[in-house]
DSSP file (Angstrom, degrees, kcal/mol; ACC not computed):
  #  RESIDUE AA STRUCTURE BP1 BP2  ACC     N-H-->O    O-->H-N    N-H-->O    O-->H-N    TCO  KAPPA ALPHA  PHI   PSI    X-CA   Y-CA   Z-CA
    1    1 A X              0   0    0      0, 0.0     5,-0.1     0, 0.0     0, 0.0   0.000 360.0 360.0 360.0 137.1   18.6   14.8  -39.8
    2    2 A X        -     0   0    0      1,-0.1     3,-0.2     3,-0.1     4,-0.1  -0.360 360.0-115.0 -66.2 164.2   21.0   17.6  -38.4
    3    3 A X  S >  S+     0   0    0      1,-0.2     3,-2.0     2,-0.1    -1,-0.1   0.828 110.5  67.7 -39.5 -45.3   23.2   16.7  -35.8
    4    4 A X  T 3  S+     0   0    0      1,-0.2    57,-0.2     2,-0.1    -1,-0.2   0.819  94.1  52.0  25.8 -97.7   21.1   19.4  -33.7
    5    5 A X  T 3  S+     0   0    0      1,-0.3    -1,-0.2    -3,-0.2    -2,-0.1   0.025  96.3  63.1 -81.2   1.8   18.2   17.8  -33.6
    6    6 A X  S <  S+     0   0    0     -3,-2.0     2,-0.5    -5,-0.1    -1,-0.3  -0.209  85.1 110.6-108.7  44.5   19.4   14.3  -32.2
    7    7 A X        -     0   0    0      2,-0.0    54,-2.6     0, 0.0    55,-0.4  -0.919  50.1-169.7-120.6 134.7   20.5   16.2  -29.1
    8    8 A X  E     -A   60   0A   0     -2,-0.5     2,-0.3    52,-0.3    52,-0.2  -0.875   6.5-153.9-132.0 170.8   18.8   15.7  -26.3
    9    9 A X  E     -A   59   0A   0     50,-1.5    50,-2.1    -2,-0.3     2,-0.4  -0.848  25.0-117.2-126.2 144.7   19.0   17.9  -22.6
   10   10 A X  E     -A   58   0A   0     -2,-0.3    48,-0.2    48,-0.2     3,-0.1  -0.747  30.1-177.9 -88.5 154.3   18.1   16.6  -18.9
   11   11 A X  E     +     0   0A   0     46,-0.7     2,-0.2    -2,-0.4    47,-0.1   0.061  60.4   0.2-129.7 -21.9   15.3   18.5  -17.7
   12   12 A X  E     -A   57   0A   0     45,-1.0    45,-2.6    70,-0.1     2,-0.4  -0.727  45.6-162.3 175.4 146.7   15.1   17.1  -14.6
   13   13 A X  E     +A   56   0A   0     43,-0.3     2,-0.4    -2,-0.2    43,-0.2  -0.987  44.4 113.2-119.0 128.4   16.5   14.5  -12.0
   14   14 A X  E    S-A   55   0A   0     41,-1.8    41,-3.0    -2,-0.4     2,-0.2  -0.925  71.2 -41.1-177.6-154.1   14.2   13.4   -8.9
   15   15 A X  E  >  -A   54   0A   0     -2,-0.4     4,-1.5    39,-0.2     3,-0.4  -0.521  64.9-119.4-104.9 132.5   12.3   11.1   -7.0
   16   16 A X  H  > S+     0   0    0     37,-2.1     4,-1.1     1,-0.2    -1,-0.1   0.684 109.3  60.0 -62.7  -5.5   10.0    9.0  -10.0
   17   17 A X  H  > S+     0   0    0     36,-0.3     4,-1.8     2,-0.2    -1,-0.2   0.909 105.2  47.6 -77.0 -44.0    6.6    9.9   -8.8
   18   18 A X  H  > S+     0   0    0     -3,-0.4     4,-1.9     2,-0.2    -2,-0.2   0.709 109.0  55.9 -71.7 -18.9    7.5   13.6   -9.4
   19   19 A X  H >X S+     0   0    0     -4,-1.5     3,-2.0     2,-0.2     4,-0.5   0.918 104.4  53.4 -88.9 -90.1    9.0   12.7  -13.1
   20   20 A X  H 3X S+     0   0    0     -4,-1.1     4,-1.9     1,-0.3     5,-0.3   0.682 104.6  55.3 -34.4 -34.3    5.7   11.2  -14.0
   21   21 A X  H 3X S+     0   0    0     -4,-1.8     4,-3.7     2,-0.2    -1,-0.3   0.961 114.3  40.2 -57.6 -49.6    3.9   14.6  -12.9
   22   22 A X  H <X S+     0   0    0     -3,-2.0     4,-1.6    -4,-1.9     5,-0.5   0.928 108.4  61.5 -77.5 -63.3    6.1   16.4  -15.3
   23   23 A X  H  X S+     0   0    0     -4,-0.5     4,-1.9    -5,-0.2    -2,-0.2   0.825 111.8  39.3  11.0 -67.3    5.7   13.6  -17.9
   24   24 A X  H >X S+     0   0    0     -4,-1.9     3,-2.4    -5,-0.4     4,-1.4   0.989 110.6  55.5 -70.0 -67.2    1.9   14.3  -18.0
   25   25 A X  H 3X S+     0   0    0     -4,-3.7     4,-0.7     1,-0.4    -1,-0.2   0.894 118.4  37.1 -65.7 -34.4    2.2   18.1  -17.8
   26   26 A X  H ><>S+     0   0    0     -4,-1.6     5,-2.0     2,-0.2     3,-1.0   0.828 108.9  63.2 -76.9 -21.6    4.7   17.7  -21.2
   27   27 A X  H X<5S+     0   0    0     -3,-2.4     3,-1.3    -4,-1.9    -1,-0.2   0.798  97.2  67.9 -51.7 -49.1    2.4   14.9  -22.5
   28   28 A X  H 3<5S+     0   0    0     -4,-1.4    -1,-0.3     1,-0.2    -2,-0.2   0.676 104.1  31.0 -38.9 -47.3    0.1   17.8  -22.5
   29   29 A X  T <<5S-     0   0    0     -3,-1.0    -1,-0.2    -4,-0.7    -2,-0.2  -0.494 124.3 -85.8-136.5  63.4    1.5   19.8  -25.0
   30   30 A X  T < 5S+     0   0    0     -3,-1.3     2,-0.3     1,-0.2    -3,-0.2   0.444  82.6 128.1  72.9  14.3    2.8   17.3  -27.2
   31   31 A X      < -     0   0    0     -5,-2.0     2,-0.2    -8,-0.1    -1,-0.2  -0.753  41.6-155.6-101.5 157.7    6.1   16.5  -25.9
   32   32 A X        -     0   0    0     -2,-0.3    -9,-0.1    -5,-0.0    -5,-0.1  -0.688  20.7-156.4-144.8  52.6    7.3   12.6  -25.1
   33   33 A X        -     0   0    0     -2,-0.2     2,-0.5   -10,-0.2    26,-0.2   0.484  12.4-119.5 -63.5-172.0    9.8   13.2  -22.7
   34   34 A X        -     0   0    0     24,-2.6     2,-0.3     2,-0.0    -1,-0.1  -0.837  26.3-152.5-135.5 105.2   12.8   10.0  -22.4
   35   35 A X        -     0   0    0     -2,-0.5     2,-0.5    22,-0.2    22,-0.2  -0.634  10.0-167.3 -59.8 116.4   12.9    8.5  -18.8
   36   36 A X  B     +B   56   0A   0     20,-2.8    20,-1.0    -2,-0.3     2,-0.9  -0.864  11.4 174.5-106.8 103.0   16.2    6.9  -17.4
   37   37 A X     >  +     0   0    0     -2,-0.5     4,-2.1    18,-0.2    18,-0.1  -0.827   6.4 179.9-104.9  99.5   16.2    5.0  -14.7
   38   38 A X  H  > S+     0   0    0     -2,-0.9     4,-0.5     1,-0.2    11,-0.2   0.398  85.4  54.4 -86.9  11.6   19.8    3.3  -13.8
   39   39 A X  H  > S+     0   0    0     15,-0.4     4,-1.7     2,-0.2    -1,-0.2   0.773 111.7  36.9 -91.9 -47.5   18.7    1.7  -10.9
   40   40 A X  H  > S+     0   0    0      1,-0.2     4,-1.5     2,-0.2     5,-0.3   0.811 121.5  57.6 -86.0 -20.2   15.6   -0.3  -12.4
   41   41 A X  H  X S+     0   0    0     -4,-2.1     4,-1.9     2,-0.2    -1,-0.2   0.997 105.7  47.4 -37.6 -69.4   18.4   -0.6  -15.7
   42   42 A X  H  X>S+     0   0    0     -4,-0.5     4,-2.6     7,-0.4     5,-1.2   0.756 111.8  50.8 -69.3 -35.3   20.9   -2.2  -13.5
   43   43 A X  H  <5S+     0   0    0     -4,-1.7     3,-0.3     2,-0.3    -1,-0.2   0.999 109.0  52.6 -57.8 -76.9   18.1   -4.9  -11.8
   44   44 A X  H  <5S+     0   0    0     -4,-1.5    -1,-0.2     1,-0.3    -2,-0.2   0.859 110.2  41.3 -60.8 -32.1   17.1   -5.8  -14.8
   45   45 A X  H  <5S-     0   0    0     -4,-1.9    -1,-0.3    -5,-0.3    -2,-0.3   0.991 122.8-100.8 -54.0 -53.6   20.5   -6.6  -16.1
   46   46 A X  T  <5S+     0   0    0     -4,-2.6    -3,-0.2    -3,-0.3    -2,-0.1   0.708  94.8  87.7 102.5  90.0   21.4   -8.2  -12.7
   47   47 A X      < -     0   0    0     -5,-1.2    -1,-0.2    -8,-0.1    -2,-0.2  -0.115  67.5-136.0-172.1 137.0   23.3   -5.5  -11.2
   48   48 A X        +     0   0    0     -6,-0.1     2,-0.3    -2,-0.1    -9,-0.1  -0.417  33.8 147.8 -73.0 145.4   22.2   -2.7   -9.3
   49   49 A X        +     0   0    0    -10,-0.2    -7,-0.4    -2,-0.2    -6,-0.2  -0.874  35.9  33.7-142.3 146.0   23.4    0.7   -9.8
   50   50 A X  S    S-     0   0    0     -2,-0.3     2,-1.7   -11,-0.1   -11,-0.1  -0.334  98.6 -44.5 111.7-175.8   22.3    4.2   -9.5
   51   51 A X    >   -     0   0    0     -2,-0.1     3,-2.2     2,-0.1   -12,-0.1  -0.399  58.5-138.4 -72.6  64.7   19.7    6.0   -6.9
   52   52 A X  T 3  S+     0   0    0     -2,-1.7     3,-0.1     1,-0.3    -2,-0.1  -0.051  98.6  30.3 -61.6 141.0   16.4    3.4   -6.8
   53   53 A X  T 3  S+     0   0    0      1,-0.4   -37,-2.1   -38,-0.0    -1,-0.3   0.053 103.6  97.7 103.3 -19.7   13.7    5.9   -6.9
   54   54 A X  E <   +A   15   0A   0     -3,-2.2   -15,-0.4   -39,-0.2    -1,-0.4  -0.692  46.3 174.9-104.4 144.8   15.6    8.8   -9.1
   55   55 A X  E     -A   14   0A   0    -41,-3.0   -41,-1.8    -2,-0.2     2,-0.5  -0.991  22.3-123.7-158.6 157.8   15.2    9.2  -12.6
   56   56 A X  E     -AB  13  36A   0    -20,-1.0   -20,-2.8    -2,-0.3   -43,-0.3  -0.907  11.0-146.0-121.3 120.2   16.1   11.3  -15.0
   57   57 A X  E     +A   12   0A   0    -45,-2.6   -45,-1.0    -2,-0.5   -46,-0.7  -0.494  17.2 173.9 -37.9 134.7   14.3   13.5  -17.8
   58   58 A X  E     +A   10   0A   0    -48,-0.2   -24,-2.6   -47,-0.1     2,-0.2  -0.936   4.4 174.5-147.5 151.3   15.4   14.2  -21.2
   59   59 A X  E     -A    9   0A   0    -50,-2.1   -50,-1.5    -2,-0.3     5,-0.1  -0.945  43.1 -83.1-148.8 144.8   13.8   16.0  -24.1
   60   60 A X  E >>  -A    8   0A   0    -52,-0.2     3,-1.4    -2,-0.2     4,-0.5  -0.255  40.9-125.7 -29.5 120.2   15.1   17.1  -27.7
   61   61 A X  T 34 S+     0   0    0    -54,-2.6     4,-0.3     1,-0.3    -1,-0.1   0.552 107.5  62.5 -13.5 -46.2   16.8   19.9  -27.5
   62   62 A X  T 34 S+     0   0    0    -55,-0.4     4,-0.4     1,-0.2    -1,-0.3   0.581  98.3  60.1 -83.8 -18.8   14.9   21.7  -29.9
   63   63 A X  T <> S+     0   0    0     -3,-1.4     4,-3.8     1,-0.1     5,-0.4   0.549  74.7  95.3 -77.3  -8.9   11.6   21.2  -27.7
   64   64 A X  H  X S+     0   0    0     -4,-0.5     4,-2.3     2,-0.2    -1,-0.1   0.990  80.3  52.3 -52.2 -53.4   13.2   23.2  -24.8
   65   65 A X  H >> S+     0   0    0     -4,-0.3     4,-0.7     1,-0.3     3,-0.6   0.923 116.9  43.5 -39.0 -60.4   11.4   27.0  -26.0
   66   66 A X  H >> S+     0   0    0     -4,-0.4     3,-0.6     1,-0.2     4,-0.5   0.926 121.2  36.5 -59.9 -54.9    8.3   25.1  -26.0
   67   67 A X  H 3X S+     0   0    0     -4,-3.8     4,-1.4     1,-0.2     5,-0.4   0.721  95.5  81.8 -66.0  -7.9    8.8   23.0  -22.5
   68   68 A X  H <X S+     0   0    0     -4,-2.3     4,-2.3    -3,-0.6     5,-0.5   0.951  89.1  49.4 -80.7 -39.0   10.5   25.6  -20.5
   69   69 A X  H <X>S+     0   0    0     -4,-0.7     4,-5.1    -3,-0.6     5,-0.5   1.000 116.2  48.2 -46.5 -58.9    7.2   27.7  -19.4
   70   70 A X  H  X5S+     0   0    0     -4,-0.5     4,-3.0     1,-0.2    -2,-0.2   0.909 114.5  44.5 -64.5 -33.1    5.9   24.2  -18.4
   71   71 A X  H  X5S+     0   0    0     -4,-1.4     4,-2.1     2,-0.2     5,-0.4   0.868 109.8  52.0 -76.6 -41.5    9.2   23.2  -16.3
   72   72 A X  H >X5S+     0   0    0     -4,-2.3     3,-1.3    -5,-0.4     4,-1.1   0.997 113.6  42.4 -70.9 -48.0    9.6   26.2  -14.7
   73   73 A X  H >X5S+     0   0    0     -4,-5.1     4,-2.4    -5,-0.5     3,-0.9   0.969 117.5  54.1 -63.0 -36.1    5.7   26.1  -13.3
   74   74 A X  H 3X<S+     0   0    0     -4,-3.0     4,-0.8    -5,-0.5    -1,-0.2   0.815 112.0  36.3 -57.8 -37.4    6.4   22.3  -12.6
   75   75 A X  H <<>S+     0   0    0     -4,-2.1     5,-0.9    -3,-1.3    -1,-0.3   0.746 116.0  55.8 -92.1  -9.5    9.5   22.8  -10.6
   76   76 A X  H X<5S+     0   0    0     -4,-1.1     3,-1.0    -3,-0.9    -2,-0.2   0.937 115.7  45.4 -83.4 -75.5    7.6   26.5   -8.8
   77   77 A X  H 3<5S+     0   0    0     -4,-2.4    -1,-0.2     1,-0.2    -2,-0.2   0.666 119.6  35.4 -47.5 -20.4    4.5   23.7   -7.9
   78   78 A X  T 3<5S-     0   0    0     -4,-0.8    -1,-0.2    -5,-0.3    -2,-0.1  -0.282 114.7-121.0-124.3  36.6    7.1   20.6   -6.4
   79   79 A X  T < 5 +     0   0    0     -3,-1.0     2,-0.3     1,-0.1    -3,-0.2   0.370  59.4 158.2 -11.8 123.7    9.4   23.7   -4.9
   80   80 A X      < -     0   0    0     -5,-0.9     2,-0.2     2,-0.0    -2,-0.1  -0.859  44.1-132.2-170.9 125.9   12.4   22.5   -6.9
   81   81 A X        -     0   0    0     -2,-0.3     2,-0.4     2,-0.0    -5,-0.0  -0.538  35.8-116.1 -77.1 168.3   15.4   24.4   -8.0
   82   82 A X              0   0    0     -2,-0.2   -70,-0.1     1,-0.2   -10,-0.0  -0.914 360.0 360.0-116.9 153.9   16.1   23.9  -11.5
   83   83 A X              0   0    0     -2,-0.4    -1,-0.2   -72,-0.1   -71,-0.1  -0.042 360.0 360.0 -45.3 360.0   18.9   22.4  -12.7
């Protein structure tokens, strides 16, 4: 596999209810996005860090053409600037 194609892009940082929304809408057309959350990380290690309630989006790089129609209506519906 190229180097490329293990690259992956945030797509979005926010409050985790609003991540699941986009989640589903990319779920939709066949993308699997990768949730980080370094608050519910840090807990489970036993130490906190990071925003509780923010989380972070990633997708392969090479899915961006395809998501970007869906992120931009996603962020126009949750008025959101994009990142």
């Amino acid at each position: 596999m190229s180097e490329n194609l293990k690259e992956t892009i945030r797509i979005y940082t926010g409050p985790a209810m609003l991540a699941k929304a986009l989640t589903s809408r990319l779920n939709d057309i066949n993308i699997q996005p990768i949730t980080k959350d370094d608050h519910q990380s840090g807990i489970v290690s036993g130490f906190a860090t990071g925003v509780p309630g923010q989380v972070r989006l990633f997708i392969r790089k090479e899915q961006l053409p395809k998501a970007q129609s869906v992120i931009d209506l996603f962020l126009q519906d949750v008025d959101e600037e994009e990142e």
